[in-house]
C-alpha positions in Angstrom: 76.2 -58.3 -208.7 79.5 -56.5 -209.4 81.6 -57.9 -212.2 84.4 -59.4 -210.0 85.0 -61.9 -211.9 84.8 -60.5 -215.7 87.4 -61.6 -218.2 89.7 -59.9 -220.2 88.5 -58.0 -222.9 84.4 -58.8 -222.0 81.7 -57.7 -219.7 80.3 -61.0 -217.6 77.0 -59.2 -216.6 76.9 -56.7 -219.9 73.1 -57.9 -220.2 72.4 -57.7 -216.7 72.7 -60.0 -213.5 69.0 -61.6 -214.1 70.3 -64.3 -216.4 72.7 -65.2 -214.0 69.9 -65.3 -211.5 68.3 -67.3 -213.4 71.1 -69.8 -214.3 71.5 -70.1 -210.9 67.7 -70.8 -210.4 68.1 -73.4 -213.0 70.8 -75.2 -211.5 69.2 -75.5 -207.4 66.2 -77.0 -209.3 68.3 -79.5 -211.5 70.0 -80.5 -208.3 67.2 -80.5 -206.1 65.3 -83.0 -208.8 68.6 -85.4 -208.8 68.8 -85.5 -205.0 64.6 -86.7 -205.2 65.9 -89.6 -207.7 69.1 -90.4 -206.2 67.1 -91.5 -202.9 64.5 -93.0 -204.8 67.2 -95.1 -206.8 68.9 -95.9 -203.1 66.4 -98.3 -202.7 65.5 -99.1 -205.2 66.9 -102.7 -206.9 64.6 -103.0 -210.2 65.2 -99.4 -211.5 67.9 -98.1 -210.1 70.2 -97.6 -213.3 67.0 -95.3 -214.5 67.1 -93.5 -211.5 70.5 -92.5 -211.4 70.3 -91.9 -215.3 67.4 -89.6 -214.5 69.3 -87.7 -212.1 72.5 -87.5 -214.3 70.8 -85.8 -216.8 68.9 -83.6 -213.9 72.3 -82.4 -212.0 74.5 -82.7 -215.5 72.5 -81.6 -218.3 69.6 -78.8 -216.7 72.1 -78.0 -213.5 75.2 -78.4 -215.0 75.7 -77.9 -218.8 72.2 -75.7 -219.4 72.7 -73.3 -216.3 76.5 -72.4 -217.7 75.1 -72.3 -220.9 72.4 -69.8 -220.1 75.3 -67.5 -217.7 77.1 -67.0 -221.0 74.2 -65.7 -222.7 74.6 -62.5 -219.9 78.7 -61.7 -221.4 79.5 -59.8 -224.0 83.1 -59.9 -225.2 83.8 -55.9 -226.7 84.5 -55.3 -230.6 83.7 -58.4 -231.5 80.6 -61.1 -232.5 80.0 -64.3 -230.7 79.4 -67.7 -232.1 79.4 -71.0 -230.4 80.9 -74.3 -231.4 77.9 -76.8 -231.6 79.9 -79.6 -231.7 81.7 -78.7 -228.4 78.7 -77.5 -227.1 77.3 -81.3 -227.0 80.5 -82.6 -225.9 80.3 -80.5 -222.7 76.2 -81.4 -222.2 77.4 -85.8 -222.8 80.4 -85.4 -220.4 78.7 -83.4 -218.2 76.0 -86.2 -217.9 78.3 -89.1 -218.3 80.9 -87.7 -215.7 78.2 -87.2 -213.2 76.5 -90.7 -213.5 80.0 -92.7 -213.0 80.3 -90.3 -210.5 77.2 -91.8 -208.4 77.9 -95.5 -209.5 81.5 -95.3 -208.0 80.0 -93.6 -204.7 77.5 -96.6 -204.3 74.7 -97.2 -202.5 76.0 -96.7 -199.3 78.7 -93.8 -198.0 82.5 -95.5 -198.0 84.9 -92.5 -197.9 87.2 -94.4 -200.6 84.6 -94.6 -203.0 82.8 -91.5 -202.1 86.6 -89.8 -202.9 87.5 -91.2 -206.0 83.5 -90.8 -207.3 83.9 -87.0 -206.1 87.7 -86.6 -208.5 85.7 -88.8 -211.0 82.6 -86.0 -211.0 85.2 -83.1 -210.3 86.9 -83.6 -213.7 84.2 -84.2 -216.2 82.2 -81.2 -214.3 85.5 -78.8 -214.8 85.9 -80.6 -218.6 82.3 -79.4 -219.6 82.9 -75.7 -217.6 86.2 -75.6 -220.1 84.6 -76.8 -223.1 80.8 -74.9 -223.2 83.8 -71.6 -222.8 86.2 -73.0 -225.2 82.8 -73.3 -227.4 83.0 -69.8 -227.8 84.3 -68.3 -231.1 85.4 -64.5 -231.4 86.7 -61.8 -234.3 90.3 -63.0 -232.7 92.1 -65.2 -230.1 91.2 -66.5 -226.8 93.9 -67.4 -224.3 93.8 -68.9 -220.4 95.2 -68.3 -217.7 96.4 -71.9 -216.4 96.1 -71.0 -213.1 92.6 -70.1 -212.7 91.4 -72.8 -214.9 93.5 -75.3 -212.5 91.6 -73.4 -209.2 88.3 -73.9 -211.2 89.2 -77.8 -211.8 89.9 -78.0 -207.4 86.4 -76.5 -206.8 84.7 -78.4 -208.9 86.2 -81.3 -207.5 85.2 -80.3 -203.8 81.8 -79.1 -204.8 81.2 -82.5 -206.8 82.5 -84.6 -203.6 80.3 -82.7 -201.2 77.2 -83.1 -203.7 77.7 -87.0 -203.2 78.2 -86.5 -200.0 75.3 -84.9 -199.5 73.5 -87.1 -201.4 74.2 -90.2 -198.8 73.6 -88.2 -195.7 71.0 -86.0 -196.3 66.7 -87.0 -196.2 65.0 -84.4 -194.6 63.4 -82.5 -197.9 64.4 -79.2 -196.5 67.8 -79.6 -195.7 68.1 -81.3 -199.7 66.3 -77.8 -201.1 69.5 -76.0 -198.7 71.9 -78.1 -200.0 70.9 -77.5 -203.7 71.4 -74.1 -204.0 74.6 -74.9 -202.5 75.1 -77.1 -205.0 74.4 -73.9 -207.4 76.9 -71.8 -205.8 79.1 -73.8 -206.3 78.1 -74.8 -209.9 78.4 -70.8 -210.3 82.2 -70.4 -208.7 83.0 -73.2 -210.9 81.9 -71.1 -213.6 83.0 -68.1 -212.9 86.1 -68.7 -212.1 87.1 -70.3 -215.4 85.5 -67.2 -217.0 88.1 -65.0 -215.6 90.6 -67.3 -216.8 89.6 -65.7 -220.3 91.9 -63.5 -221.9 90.3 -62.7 -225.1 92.2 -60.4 -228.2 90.2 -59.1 -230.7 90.8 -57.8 -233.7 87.6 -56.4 -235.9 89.0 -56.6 -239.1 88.4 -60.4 -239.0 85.3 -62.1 -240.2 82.7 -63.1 -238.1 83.8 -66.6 -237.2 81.3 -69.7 -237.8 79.1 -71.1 -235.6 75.8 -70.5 -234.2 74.9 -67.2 -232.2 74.4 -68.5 -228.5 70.8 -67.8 -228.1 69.5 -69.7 -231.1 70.6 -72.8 -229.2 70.3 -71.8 -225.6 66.9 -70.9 -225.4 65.1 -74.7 -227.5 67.8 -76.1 -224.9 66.2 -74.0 -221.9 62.8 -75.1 -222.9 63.4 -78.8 -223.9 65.2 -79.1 -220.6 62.3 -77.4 -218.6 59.9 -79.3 -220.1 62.8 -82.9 -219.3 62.4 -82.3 -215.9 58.8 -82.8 -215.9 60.0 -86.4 -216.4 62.4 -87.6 -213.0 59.8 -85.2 -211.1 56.6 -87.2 -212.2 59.0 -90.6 -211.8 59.5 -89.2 -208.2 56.0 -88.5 -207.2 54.8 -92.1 -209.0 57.8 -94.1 -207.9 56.2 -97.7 -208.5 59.0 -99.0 -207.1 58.5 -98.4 -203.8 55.1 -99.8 -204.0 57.0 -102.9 -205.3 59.0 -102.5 -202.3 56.6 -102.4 -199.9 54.4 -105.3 -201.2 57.4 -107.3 -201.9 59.7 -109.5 -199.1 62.6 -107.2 -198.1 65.8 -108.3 -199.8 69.5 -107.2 -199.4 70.6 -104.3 -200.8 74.1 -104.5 -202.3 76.5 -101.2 -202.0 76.3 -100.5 -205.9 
């Protein structure tokens, strides 16, 4: 994978394109998991809130927050150490999740193109808010400027990409065409990411300290495996799902559109 999109002053890939593989990996099966619990919390009346918590924290924490988290681990900015900001590190991982469920409460039960629009900005800007801040997160032996008008493309794809997930997730029930669409979802997670990457411009200068923080990794990798292990949880909910046993035993009720 060439380094197209590298920013100034630092190597994207300098550790080699398998973490980015695998960030990618991460975020098709964070996204694939929310899809499962976003149809299963459809229908569902009882537990739906749970559901779309469950896939919030799938799509926005493990596909979102975790697999940019684990890209960054593959850059190397030159002449200088890294640190990362904890602080706006969980910022990024709550809005991420936050952003994504008032994304699928707007949208509904039920496709409406108004609502499926203003849930898809809604997504859009707390999925380009946590891109900006896990970056912003990082601290180098100097200064780190942007360039406006790559951050502002970033902000419009992850808009589209966050109103075509949504989308998606109304239209689309065959389980093949869902396992398609989320490593979509992952490419676009990752042009999202990259993009804002090469709005980096960083200036270093060695003769500064080291700045504070925590070096990447030592908080990445408890991350990587506490949100492996999460996901364990939506994916047992999915294959259980005692609500649709309550469903099918139960009189069939109206569903409302939230």
């Amino acid at each position: 994978m060439p380094d197209l999109f590298a920013a100034t002053g630092a190597e994207t890939f300098a550790h080699g394109t398998g973490i980015a593989w695998l960030a990618l990996d991460l975020s098709a099966l964070g996204a694939l998991v929310a899809f499962a619990c976003i149809r299963h919390g459809k229908y569902s009346i009882k537990y739906r809130l749970l559901w779309l918590t469950m896939a919030a924290v799938s799509l926005g924490g493990v596909g979102l927050w975790l697999a940019n988290s684990v890209a960054l681990l593959a850059m190397r900015v030159n002449d200088s150490a890294m640190r990362y900001n904890v602080a706006l590190g969980t910022a990024a991982a709550a809005i991420a999740v936050v952003g994504v469920l008032a994304g699928l409460l707007i949208s509904g039960r039920t496709l409406q193109v108004p609502r499926l629009i203003v849930g898809g900005l809604t997504m859009g800007l707390s999925v380009g808010l946590s891109t900006y801040l896990t970056l912003d997160a990082v601290a180098v032996q100097g200064t780190v400027d942007q360039s406006l008008g790559l951050i502002g493309a970033a902000l419009l794809v992850s808009m589209a990409v966050s109103t075509a997930t949504l989308w998606v997730s109304h239209v689309v029930r065959r389980v093949a065409l869902r396992v398609v669409m989320s490593v979509l979802f992952a490419m676009g997670v990752a042009a999202v990411y990259y993009t804002a990457v090469a709005a980096l411009r960083f200036s270093i200068d060695p003769g500064i300290r080291t700045p504070t923080g925590m070096p990447l990794f030592d908080l990445v990798f408890p991350m990587f495996v506490i949100g492996a292990l999460g996901l364990t949880v939506p994916i047992t909910a999915v294959l259980v799902a005692p609500d649709r046993r309550e469903a099918a035993a139960a009189p069939r009720q109206p569903v409302s559109a939230y």
